[in-house]
C-alpha positions in Angstrom: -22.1 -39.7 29.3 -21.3 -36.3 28.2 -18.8 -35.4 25.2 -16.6 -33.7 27.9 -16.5 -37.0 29.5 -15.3 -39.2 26.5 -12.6 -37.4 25.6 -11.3 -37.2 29.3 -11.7 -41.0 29.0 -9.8 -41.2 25.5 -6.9 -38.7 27.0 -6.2 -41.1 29.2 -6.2 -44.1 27.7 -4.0 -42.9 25.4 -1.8 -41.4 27.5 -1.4 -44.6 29.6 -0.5 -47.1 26.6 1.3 -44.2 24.9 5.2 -45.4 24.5 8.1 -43.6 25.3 10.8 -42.6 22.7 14.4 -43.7 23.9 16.1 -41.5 22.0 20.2 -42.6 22.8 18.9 -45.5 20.3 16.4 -43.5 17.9 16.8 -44.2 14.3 16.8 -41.2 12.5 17.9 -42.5 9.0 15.0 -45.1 9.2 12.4 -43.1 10.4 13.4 -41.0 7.5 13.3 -43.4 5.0 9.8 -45.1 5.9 8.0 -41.9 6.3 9.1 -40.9 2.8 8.2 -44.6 1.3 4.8 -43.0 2.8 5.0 -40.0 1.0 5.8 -41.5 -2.3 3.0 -44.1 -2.0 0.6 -41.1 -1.6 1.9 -39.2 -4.4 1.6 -42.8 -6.7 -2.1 -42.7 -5.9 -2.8 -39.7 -6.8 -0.8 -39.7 -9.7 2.3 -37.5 -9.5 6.1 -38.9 -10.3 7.8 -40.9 -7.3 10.5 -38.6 -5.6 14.0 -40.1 -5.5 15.6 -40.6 -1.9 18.9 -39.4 -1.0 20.6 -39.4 2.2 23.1 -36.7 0.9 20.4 -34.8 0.4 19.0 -35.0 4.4 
C-alpha cells in the first residue's frame, strides 16, 4: 500500500470520529485555563518561573 494511500486512509478515519464543537455551550474560560495549566507545566520542565493566571487579564 502506497504512502498516498495511508494518509487517504488516516484522513478519513479521522475525519469520521472527529467531534463537533457546539459552540452555544463552549467554555471559553475553561479552555483557557487548562491550556495555560499546559503551558506552565512546560515552562516548569524546562525550568523557567510559572506565569500567574488572570482572567482580568484575558
Amino acid at each position: 500500500m502506497g504512502a498516498k494511500n495511508i494518509i487517504t486512509i488516516l484522513l478519513m478515519s479521522s475525519l469520521t470520529y472527529s467531534q463537533i464543537i457546539d459552540y452555544t455551550s463552549f467554555d471559553t474560560k475553561l479552555i483557557d485555563s487548562l491550556v495555560f495549566v499546559e503551558i506552565n507545566s512546560y515552562r516548569v520542565e524546562s525550568g523557567s518561573h510559572e506565569l500567574i493566571y488572570s482572567e482580568v487579564l484575558l
